[in-house]
N, C-alpha and C positions, 0 to 999 in steps of 0.2 A: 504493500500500500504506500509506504514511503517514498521507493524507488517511482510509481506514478507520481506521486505529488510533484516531484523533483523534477521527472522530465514534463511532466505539466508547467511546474516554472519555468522551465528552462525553455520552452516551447514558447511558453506569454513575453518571456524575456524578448526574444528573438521578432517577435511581433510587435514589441513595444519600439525596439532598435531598430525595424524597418517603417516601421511610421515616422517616429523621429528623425531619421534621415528623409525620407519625404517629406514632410516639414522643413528643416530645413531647408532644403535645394527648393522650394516653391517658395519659400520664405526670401531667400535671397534674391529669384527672380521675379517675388514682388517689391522688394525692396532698393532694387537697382536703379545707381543712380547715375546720373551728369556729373563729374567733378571739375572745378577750376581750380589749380595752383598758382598761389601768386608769385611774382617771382623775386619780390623784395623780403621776404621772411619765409617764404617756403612752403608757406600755411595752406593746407587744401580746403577747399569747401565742397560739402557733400550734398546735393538735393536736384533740384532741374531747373535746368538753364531756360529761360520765360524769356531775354530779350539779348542778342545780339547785335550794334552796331558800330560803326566807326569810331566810337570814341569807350565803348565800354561791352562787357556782359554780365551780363544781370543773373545771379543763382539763386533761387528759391530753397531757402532749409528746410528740414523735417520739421523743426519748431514755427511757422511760418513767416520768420522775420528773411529777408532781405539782402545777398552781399554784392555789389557792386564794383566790379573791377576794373580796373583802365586797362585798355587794351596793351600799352605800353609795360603795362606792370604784371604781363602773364607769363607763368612759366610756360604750364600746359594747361591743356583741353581734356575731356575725355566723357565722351558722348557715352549714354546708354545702349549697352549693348552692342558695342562697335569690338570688330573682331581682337580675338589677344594678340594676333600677331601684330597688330597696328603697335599694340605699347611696346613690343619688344623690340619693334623698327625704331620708334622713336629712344630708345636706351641705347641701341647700337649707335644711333644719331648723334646722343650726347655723348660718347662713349671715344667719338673718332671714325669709326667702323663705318664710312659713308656709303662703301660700296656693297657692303653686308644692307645695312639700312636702305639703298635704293634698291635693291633688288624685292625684300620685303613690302615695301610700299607699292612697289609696282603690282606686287602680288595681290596684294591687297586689293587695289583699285581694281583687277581683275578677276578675283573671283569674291566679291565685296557681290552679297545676295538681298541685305537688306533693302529698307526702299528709305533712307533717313539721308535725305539730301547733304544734311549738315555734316557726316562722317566724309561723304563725295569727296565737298568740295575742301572741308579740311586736309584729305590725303593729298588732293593736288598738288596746294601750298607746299606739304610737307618734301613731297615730289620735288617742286621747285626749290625749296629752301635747300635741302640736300643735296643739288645739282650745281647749286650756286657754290656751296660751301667745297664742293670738287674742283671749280673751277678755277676759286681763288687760290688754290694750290697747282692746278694744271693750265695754263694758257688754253691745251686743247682742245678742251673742254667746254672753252666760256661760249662757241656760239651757238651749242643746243642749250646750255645753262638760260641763255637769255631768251630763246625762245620760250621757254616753259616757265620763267617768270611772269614774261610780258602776257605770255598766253591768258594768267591768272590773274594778273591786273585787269584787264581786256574783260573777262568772263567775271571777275568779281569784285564788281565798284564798291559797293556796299558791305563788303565782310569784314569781320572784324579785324583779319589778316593782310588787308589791303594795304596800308600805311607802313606796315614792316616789308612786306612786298617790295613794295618803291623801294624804301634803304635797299634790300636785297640785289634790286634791280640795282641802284645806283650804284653800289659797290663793284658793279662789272662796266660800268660808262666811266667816261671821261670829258674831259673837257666841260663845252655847253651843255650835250647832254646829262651829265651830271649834275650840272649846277643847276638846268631844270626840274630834276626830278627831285633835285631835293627840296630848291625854294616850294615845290609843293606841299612837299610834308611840313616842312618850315611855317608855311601857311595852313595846317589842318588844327582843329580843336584839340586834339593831343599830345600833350605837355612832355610828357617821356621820348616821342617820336621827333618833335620838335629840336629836341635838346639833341637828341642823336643825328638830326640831320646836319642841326649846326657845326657839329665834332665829324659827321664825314666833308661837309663842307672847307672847313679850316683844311682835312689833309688833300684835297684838290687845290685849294690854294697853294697850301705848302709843294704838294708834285710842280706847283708850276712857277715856283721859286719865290711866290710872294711870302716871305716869313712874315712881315708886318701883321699883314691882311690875315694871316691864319691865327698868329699868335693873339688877338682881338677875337677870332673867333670863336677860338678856346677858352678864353677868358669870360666870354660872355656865358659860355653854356658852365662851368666852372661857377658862377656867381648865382644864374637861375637855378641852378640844382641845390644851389644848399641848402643846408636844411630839412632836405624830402628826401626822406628813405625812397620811396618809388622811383627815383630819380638818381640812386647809389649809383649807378651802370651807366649813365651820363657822364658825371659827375669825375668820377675816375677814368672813365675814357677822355675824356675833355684837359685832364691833368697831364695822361699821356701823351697827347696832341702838343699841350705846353712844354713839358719835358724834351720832345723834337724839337719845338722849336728853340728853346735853350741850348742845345747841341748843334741845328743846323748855325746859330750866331755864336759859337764859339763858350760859351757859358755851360761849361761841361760840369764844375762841380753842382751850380745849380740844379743841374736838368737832374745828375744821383741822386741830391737830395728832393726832389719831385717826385721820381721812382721810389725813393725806398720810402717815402708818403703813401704812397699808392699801394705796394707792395704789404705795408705793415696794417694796414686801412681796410682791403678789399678781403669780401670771403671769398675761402677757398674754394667754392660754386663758380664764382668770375675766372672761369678757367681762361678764357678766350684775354680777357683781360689783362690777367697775369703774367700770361705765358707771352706778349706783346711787351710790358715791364721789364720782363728780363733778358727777352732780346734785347730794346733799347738802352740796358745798363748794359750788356754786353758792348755793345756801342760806342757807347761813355768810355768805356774800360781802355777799347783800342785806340779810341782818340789821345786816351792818355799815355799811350806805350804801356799800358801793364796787362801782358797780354793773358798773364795765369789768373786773374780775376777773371778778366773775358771769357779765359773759359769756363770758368766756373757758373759765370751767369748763364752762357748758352746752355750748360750741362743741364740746371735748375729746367729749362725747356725741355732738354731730351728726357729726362726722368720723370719729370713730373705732370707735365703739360703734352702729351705725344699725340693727343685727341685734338688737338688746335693746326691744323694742318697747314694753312701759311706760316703760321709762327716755329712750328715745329720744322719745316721747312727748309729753314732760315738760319736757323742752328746748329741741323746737322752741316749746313754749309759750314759756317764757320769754325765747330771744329773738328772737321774734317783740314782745313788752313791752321789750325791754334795744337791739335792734338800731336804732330809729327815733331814742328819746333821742339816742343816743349819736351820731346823724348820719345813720348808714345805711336810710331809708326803702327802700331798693332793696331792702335784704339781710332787714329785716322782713318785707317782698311776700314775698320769695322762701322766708322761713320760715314764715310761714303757708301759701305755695300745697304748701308739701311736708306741712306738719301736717296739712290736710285731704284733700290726697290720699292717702295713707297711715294716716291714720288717721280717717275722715272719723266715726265715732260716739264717737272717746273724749270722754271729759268734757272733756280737755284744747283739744280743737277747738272743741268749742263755748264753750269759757269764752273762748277766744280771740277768736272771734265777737262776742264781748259789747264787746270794748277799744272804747271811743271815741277815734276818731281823734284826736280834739284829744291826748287824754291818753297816746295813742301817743306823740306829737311834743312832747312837751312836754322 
């Protein structure tokens, strides 16, 4: 009689544990949400997304209150019910891994079965954002990149992606056309977007030797961002802008002590950021003849920052030049075998290509 009792429990047990697991998994896909992350504290918010436009997105909470984000101050998106491989495209995204990540993304938009426009037209951007970010490290790359920017500008006036777009875009223009797509942004109700146009603006002036004209431009977005956290990612790119420009006019210790502001200042999330800081001290270092700091700063790049793909870039160039001097003929091999592997069309590969041995070792 026992032995019944017992596999009778055991039996209600097993009944109980398969409802309860049904409960759950129905419980989670009723309870699935929209997430925004912001991208000045990191902070997610959990509920559904009720309004998206040009200057913000609106999340409705389980509690019914309210969160409002400025477009400028988004980390990520993440729509209800949008496939997993979307998030793990975008990790490889941040991660460096661009080619892992377009591959996924493209996946995505292709065998994407839902009918929720909003996940669409999100992957495109993401599409584009990741084509851009190939380009900036491959020359060869930039004129399908800019096709499939513009395409997304073109098809999505009103997204809340639009405005970063542009910068996106602009970052592959020059000259006038750079400097119209940015007075655009410059001119949109978005205060973050604003301030980043004016910091790519300044390094078009600077490419075209005006340091006056840039260093004012730096300055200004430098002065509007203080104070706003939302605005952190301005604010220290706008410092780095200043910092060249201290370096292009000969003002070398200054432009260090700007970097290592920036450097002691920024979190360790402003990868892209950083990893720009320590090239430009790198910089500093050579202008000063002290070439085992320089590489030290480039090294700060290759170890830490290798997801930053211009900056990382840039690095291996130089010490692949800084590593042979200084003794290490092994550790130059091995920085050149990773520049052309990884980067096998940047400029920076092939300038490397060019070093004469002797002058390697010298």
């Amino acid at each position: 009689m026992a032995s019944k009792k017992i596999r009778c429990y055991k039996s209600f047990g097993h009944v109980l544990l398969a409802v309860f697991t049904m409960v759950s998994v129905g419980a989670e896909a009723l309870f699935a949400v929209d997430q925004v992350t912001r991208r000045s504290d990191r902070v997610t918010f959990p509920g559904e997304i009720t309004a998206m436009t040009l200057e913000s997105v609106t999340i409705t909470l389980s509690n019914g209150q309210t969160q409002i984000v400025a477009v400028s101050d988004i980390f990520s998106v993440r729509f209800d019910m949008e496939p997993v491989l979307l998030a793990q495209a975008q990790s490889n995204e941040r991660s460096g891994a661009l080619d892992v990540a377009l591959e996924k993304f493209q996946t995505v938009k292709k065998e994407y079965a839902g009918d929720d426009k909003r996940v669409i037209a999100n992957v495109d951007f993401l599409i584009a954002r990741t084509m851009v970010k190939q380009a900036l490290a491959d020359p060869a790359r930039v004129p399908d990149a800019v096709v499939e920017i513009k395409k997304f500008c073109e098809e999505h006036k009103t997204h809340f992606r639009y405005f970063e777009a542009r910068l996106l875009e602009s970052s592959l223009a020059t000259g006038e056309e750079a400097q119209a797509l940015l007075k655009e942004v410059q001119a949109s109700p978005v205060k973050g977007y604003q301030l980043q146009a004016g910091v790519q603006l300044g390094h078009v002036l600077l490419a075209g030797n005006d340091a006056a004209g840039a260093f004012s431009a730096f300055q200004q977005v430098i002065e509007q961002s203080a104070g706003d956290p939302a605005s952190s990612t301005a604010q220290f790119d706008g410092l780095l802008g200043k910092a060249a420009c201290q370096q292009k006019q000969g003002q070398i210790d200054e432009a260090i002590a700007t970097l290592d502001g920036v450097i002691g200042q920024a979190s360790e999330s402003e990868s892209q950021t950083l990893a720009q800081a320590w090239v430009l001290k790198g910089d500093c270092f050579r202008a000063k003849n002290m070439p085992k700091d320089a590489l030290m700063a480039y090294l700060h790049v290759d170890v830490l920052y290798p997801s930053e793909p211009a900056a990382h870039a840039e690095a291996l160039y130089h010490l692949v030049t800084l590593w042979a001097p200084a003794g290490h003929q092994d550790r130059s091999d091995e920085a050149m075998a990773k520049l052309s592997t990884k980067y096998p069309n940047s400029p920076w590969t092939k300038q490397a290509g060019t070093i004469p041995q002797a002058a390697a070792n010298e």
